[in-house]
N, C-alpha and C positions, 0 to 999 in steps of 0.2 A: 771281391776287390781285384782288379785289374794293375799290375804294374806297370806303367807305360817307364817307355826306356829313362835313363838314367842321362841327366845333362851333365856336362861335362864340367863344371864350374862356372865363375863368371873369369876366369880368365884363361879360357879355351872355345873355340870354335867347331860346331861341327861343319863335317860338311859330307854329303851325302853323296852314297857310291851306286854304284848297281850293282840289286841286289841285299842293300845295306847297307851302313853306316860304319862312317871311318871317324876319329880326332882328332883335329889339327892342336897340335899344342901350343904351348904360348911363342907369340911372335912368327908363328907361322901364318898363310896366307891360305885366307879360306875361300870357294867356289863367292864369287859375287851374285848378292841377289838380284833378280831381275823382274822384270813390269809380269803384272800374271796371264797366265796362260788359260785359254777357252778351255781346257781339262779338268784343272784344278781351281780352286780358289779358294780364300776363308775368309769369313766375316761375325760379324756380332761378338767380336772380343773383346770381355768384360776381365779385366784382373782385379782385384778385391773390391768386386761391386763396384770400381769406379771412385773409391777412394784412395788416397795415399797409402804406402805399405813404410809403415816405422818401426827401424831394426833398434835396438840395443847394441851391446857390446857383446852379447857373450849366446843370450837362449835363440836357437833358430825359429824362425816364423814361417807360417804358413799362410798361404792365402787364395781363394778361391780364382779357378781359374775355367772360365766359356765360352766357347765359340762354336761355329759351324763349319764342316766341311764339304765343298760341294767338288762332282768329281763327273764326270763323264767316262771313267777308266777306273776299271779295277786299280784299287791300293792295297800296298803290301802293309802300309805305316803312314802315319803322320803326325805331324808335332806343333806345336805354336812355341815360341819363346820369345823371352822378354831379353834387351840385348841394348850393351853402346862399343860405339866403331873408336876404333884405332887405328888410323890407315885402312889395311885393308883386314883388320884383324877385329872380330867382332868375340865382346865379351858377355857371357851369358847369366845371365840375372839367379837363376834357379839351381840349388844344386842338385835340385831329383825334381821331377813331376809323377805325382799319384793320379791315376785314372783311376776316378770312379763308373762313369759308365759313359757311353756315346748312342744314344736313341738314334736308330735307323732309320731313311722314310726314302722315299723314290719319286720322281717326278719330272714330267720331260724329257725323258733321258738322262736326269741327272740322279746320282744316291747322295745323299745329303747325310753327314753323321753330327749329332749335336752334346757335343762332349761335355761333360763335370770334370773338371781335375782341382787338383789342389798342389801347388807352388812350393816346395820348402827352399828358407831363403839364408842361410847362414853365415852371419858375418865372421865369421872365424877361419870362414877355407871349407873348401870342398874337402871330401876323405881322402886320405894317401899322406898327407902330412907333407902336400907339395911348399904352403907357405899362403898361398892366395887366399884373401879375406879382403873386404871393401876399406875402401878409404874414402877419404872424406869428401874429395872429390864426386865418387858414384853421386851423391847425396845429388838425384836431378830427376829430369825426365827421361825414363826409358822407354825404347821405339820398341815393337814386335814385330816376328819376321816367324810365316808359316811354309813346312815344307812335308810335300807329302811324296811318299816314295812307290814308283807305278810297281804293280807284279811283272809287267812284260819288261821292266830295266826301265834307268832312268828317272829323274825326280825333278821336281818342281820348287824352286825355293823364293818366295812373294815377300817383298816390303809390305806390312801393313799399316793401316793408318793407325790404330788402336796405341794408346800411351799407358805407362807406368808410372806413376811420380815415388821416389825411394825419400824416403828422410831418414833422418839421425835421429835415436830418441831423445827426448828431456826429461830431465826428474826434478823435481824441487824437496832438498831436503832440508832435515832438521826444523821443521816446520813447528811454531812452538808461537804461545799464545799467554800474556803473564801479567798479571801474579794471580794465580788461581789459590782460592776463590779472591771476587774482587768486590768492593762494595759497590753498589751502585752511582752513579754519575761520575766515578774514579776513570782514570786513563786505564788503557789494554794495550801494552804492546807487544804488535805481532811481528817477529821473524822468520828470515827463513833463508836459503842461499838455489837459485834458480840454477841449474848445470844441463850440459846435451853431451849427447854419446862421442866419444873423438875415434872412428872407427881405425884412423891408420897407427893410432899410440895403442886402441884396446884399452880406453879408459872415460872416463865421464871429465869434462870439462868443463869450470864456471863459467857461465853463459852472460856476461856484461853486457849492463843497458839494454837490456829486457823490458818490455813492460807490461805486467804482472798484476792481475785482476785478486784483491783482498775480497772474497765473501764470506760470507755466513749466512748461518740455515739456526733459525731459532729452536728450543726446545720443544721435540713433538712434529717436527715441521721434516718433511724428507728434500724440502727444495732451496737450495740456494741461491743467494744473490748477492748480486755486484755490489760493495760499500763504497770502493773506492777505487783506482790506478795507480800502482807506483813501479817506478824507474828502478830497476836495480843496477847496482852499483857498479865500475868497473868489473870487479871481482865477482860479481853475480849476489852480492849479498841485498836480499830484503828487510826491509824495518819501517815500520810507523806505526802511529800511534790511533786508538778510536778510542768514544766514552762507554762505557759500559752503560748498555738498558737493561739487557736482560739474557737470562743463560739460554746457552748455544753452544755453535759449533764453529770456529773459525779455518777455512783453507785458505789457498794460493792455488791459483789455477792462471796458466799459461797456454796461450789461442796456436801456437806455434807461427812458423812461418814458411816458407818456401820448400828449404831444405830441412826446418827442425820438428817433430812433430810436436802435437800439445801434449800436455799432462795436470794432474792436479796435484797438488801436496796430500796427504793424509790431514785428518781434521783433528785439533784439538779444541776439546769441551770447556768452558769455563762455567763453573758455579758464580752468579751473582747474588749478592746477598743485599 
């Protein structure tokens, strides 16, 4: 396993020296990226497959990160990152990248390297205990921006097209299914309270007027399905009622949306008698 360099938070900029790499700190002005150059370029950048990357409050995540390097010029280094602007102050998505490997190939003059890495993404702050951790705002689309650093001096640093979408997670708890056991043709009423991650309090939030897919998966059966839709409340609370057929398993499962990702509830079983 290869350590590729250490990104500087998301609310630090690099920007690249001859020779090596400097940190601009927060509110400082970092080198502007510019249109790419016939030496360097990078393309086929995938950040978690191509799906959205949904943080919590508190455990860091990781998430698969690929692309290609194409170069006509010996490199000392190069990077991909995932980033949003502030003026002139670009904030970095990742607080470390892990190289796993970059397959070499050669062609036309050019060396091509086609890198594995993995993202770690930490809502709580980069190390040093500067303070910086996402807020709720992140919760969007982040652009990436690739720069590779030449051995003869001098670096390249490329807007690319490639996106990130960041969301806020969701839980749904207290997820609760009653009166267990129930006789048959009797009412079931299922609750529960839908919430998402509030990343700039560091806490989980009821998530009001949601709405919030009731299924169940009968006994024996590994597949659930849709019963019904319901609105949760202001306050993120879910409740209603279904007749009892037959014993199963009841959750809450939420599609997410833009900024919040999906989740399910944990299932609770009811005996029908």
């Amino acid at each position: 396993m290869q350590r590729n360099r250490p990104a500087a938070g998301r609310r630090v900029a690099a920007a690249a020296v001859a020779g090596g790499m400097a940190l601009v700190g927060v509110g400082l002005t970092a080198p502007a990226a510019h249109a790419a150059e016939s030496d360097i370029s990078f393309s086929n950048v995938v950040i978690n497959n191509g799906k959205p990357i949904v943080v919590g409050i508190s455990a860091e995540v990781e998430v698969p990160l690929t692309y290609t390097v194409k170069s006509s010029v010996a490199l000392d280094s190069w990077w991909v990152e995932a980033y949003r602007s502030n003026g002139s102050t670009k904030y970095l998505l990742a607080i470390s990248t892990t190289r796993w490997s970059c397959r070499t190939s050669s062609a036309g003059g050019y060396t091509f390297h086609d890198c594995d890495e993995t993202m770690s993404i930490d809502p709580d702050g980069m190390p040093g205990g500067n303070g910086n951790h996402l807020v709720n705002s992140d919760a969007a689309e982040w652009k990436t921006l690739g720069t590779g650093i030449k051995k003869n001096g001098g670096y390249d640093t490329d807007l690319l097209s490639a996106t990130a979408r960041l969301q806020r997670a969701s839980r749904i708890q207290n997820a609760n299914a009653s009166p267990e056991p129930v006789a048959k043709g009797k009412p079931i009423t299922v609750t529960g309270t839908v919430q998402h991650a509030n990343w700039s309090q560091h806490r989980y939030d009821n998530y009001g007027g949601r709405l919030v897919k009731l299924q169940f998966k009968p006994a024996g059966s590994s597949t659930y399905s849709t019963v019904k839709t319901v609105t949760a409340s202001s306050t993120g609370s879910l409740k209603t009622t279904v007749t009892a057929s037959q014993d199963g398993t009841w959750r809450w499962s939420y599609g997410g949306n833009t900024t919040t990702g999906a989740s399910n509830s944990s299932g609770d079983y009811v005996d029908v008698t």
